[in-house]
C-alpha positions as CSV (number, residue, x, y, z in Angstrom):
1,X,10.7,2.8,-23.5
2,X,9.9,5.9,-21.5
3,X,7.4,4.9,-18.6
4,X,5.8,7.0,-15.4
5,X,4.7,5.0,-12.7
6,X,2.4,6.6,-9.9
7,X,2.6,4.1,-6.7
8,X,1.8,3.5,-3.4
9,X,4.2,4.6,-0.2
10,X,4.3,1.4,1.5
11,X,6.9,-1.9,0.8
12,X,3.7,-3.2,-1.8
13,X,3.9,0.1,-3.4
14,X,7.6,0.4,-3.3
15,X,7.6,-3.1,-4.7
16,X,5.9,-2.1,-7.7
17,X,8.9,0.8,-8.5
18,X,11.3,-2.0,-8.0
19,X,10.0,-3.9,-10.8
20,X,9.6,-1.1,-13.1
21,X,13.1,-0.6,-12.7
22,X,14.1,-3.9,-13.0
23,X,11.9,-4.3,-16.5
24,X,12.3,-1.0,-17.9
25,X,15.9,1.4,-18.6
26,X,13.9,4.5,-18.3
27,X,11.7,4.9,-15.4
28,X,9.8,8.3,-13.7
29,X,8.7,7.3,-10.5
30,X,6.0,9.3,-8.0
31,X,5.1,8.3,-5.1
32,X,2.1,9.0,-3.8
33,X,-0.7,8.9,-1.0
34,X,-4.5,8.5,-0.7
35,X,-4.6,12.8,-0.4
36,X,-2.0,13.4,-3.2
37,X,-2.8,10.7,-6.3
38,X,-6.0,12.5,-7.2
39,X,-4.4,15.9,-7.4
40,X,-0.9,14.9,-8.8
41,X,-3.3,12.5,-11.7
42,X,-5.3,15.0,-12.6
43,X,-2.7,17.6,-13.1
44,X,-0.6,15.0,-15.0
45,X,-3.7,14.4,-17.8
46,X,-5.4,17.3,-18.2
47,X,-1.8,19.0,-18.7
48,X,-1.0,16.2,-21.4
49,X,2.1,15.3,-19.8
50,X,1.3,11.6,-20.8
51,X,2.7,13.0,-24.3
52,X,6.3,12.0,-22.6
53,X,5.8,8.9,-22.0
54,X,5.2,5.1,-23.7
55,X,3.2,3.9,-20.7
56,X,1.8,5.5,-17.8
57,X,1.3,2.7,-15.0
58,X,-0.8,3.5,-11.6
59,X,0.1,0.9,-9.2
60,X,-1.4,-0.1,-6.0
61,X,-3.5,2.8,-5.8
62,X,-6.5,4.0,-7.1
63,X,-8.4,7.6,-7.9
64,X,-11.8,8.8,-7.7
65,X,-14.8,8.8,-10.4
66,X,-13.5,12.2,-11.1
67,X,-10.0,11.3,-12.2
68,X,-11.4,8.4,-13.8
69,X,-13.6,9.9,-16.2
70,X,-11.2,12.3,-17.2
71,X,-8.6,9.7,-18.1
72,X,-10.9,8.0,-20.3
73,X,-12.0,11.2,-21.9
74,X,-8.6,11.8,-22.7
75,X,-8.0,8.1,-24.4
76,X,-10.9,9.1,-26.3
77,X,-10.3,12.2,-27.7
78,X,-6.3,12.0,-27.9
79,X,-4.5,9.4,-29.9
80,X,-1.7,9.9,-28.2
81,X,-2.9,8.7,-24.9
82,X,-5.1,5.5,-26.3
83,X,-3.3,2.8,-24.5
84,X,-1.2,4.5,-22.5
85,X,-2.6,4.3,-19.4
86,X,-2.7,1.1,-17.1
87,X,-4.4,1.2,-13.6
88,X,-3.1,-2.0,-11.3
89,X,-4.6,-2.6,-8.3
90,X,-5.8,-5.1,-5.5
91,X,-7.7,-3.4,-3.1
92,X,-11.7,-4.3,-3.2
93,X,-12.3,-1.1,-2.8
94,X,-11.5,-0.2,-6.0
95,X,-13.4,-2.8,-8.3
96,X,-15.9,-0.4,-9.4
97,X,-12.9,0.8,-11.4
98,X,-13.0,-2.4,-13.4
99,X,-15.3,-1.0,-16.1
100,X,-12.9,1.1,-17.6
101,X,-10.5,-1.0,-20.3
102,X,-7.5,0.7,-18.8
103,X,-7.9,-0.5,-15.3
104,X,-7.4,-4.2,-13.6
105,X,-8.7,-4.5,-10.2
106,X,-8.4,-8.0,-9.0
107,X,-8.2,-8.9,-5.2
108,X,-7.5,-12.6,-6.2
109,X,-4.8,-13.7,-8.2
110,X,-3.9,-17.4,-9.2
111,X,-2.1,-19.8,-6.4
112,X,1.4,-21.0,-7.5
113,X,0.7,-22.9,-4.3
114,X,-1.2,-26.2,-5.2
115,X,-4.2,-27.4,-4.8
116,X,-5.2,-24.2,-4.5
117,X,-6.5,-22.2,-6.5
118,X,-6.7,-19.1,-6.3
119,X,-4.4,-16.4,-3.4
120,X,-4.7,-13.2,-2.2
121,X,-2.9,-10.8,-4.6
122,X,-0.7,-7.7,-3.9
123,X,-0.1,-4.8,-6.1
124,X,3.6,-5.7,-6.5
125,X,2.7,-9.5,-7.8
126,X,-0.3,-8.0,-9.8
127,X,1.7,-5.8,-12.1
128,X,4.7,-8.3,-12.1
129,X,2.4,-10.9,-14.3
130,X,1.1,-8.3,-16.0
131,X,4.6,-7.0,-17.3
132,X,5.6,-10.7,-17.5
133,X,2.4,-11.6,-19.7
134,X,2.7,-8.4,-21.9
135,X,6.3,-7.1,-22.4
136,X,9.0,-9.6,-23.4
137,X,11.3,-8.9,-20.8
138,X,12.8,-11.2,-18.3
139,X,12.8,-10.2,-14.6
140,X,12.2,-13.9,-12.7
141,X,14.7,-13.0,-10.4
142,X,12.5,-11.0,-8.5
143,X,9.6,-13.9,-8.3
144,X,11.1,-14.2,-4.8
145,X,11.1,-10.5,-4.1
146,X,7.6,-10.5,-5.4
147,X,6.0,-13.2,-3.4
148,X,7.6,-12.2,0.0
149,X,6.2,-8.4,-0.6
150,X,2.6,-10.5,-1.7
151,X,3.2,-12.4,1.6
152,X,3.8,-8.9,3.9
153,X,0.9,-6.7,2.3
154,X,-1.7,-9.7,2.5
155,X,-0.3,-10.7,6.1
156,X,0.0,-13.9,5.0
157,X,3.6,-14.2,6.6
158,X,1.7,-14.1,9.7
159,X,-1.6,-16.1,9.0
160,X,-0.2,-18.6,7.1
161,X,3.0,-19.0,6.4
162,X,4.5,-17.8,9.1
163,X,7.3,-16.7,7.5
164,X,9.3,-13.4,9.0
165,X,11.4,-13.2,6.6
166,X,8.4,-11.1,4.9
167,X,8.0,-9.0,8.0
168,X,11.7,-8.5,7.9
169,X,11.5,-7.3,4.4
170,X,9.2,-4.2,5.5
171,X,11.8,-3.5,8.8
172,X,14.4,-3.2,6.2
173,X,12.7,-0.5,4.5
174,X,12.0,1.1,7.5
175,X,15.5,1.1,8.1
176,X,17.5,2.3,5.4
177,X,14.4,4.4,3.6
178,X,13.1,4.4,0.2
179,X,15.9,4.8,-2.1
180,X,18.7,3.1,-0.5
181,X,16.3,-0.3,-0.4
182,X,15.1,0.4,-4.4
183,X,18.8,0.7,-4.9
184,X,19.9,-2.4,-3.3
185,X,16.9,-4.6,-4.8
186,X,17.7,-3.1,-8.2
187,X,21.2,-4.1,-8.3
188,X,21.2,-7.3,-6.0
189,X,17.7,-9.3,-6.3
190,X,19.0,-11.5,-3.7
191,X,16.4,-11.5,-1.0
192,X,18.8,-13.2,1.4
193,X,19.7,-10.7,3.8
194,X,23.8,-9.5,4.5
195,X,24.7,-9.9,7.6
196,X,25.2,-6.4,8.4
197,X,21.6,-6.2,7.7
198,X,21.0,-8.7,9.9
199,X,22.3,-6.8,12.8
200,X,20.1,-3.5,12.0
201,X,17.2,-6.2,11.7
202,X,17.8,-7.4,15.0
203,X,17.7,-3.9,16.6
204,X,14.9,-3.0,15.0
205,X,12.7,-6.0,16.2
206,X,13.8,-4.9,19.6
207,X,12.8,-1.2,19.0
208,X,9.3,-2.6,18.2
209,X,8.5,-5.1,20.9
210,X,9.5,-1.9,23.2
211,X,7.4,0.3,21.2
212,X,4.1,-2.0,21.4
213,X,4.6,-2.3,25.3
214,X,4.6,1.7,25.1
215,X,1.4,2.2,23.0
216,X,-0.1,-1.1,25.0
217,X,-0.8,1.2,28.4
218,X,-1.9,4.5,26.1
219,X,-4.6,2.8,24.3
220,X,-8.2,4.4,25.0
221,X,-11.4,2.6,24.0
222,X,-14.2,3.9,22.6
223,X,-17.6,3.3,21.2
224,X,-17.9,4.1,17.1
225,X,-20.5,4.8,14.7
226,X,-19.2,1.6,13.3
227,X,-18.2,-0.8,16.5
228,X,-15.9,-0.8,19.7
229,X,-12.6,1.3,18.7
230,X,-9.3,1.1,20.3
231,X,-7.7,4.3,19.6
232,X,-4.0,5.2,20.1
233,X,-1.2,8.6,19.1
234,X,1.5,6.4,17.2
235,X,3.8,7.4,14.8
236,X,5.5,3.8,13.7
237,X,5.4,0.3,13.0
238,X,1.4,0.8,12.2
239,X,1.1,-3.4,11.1
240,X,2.8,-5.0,14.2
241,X,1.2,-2.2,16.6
242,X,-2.2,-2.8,15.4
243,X,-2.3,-6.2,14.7
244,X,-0.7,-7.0,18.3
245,X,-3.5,-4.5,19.7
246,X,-6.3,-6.5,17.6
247,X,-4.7,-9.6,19.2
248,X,-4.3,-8.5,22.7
249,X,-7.9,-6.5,23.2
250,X,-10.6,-8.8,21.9
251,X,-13.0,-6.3,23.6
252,X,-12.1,-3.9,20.3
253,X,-13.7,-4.7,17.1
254,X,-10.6,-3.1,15.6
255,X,-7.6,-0.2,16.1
256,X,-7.2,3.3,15.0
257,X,-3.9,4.7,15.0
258,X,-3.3,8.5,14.7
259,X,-0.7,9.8,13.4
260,X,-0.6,13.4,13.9
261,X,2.8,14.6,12.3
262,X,2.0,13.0,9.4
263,X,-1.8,13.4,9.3
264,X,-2.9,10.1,9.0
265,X,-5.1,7.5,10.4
266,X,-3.8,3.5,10.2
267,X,-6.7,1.0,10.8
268,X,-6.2,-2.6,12.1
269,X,-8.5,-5.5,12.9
270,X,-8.5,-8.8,13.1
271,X,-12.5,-10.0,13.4
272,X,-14.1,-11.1,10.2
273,X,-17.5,-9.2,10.4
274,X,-15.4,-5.4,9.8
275,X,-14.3,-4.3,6.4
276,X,-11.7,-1.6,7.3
277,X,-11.4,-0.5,4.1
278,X,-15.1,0.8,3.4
279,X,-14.8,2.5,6.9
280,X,-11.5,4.4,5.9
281,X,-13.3,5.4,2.4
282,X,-16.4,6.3,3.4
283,X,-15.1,8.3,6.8
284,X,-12.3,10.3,5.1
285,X,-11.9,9.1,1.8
286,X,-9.2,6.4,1.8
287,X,-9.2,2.7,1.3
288,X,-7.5,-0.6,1.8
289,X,-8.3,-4.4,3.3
290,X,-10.7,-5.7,5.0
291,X,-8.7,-5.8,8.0
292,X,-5.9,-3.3,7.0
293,X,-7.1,0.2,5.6
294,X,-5.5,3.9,6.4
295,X,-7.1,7.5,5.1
296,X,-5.4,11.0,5.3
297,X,-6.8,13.1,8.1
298,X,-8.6,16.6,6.8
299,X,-8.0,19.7,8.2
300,X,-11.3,20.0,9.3
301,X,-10.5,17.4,11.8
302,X,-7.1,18.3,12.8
303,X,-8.8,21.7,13.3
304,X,-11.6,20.5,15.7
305,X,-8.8,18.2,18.0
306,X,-6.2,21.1,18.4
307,X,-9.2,23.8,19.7
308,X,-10.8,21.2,21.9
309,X,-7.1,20.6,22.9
310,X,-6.7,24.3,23.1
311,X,-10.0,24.6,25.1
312,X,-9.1,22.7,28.2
């Protein structure tokens, strides 16, 4: 079975590449951000290139109305792509999706912790049940994998599990990058870390506290369209700087880190009355959590800071 998968940068996206690899022999992978999936999408379906494959998956990510429509004209009118294409996701942002047959967008999934219910769901643990439930393939050696990337993304480890191994998890991809991590999980699904890895654990953590002291003293606060703001220049460790930030100004109703180099903005909070996600959408288009969202900036944007820079 031939299958392209379309996911997410981060460890809940990464996670999802992980378990296509571990479920299927032949996997295309390409990974993309909120600026890039509506581009590389469209290109991929109105050029046909679905003809290549058994299954196209999108994973912890979502497109516009646009790419949407033109999906589901193509199942319509091609026989070739009826079924093909399978949209996973978890962010609310993307529910309106849910009225299309090839899309599941569920924030909620159900608890394998008892008596409750039902838990927040990642895009990792999303499309692991739903390769689990469909495909009769056996991959519940990652169900530990799974759950501590469900744990990270949600921030769970910290809310209520208190469990760093989670954290650790996304330090490790940090560390070694992309491909070297997929290649470990894919041959070792041992989530049990070496003690080598250990060691470049440890070091990291200390890189971050030291970071987060740095960006503590350049933090500027300012007044938004949409509440108090604690803005900051930061490059790294986006989740512990911002959630720390959250923790340590209550006087900000939530943080916006800008990342220059890599044109992006990271949004953090930790108060129940802000839904990050709709401000990253409707601002600049992206998307994400209620208290963990993150948009691309537009040129436009980086245009206007470098001549008022310019200007001084």
């Amino acid at each position: 079975m031939k299958v392209k998968l379309f996911t997410h940068t981060d460890l809940d996206g990464v996670g999802c590449a992980i378990v296509a690899k571990c479920a299927f022999q032949d996997v295309d992978v390409e990974y993309c951000n909120y600026d890039e999936i509506n581009l590389k999408i469209e290109k991929f379906t109105a050029t046909e290139q679905y003809r290549h494959y058994d299954k196209v998956f999108i994973t912890d990510i979502s497109v516009n109305e646009k790419v949407a429509n033109l999906i589901d004209f193509s199942i319509s009118r091609d026989l070739r792509a009826k079924d093909k294409y399978k949209l996973i996701d978890h962010h609310v942002t993307a529910k309106w999706l849910n009225k299309f047959d090839w899309a599941e967008v569920n924030d909620l999934e159900i608890s394998i912790y008892p008596p409750e219910e039902y838990m927040k769901s990642s895009g990792t643990s999303l499309f692991y049940h739903y390769i689990w439930e469909n495909y009769e393939i056996n991959i519940s050696d990652l169900l530990r994998f799974v759950e501590l990337v469900r744990r990270f993304d949600t921030w769970e480890w910290n809310t209520k599990f208190k469990d760093k191994h989670a954290k650790q998890l996304n330090d490790l991809l940090t560390i070694i990058g992309r491909d070297k991590f997929i290649e470990r999980f894919e041959l070792v699904q041992i989530v049990d870390f070496s003690r080598s890895e250990k060691m470049l654990l440890d070091i990291e953590e200390k890189r971050i506290k030291e970071y987060i002291e740095q960006k503590e003293k350049e933090l500027i606060v300012k007044n938004d369209s949409n509440g108090v703001a604690g803005i900051v220049f930061a490059e790294r460790y986006h989740s512990e700087l911002g959630n720390e930030l959250a923790k340590n100004h209550p006087e900000v109703d939530f943080i916006v880190m800008v990342n220059m180099g890599d044109k992006k903005i990271s949004y953090r909070g930790i108060k129940d009355d802000f839904h990050l996600g709709d401000i990253a959408k409707r601002k600049y288009g992206g998307g994400g959590h209620a208290k963990a969202a993150g948009c691309q900036l537009n040129e436009k944007v980086i245009s206007d800071v470098l001549e008022g820079i310019l200007q001084i």
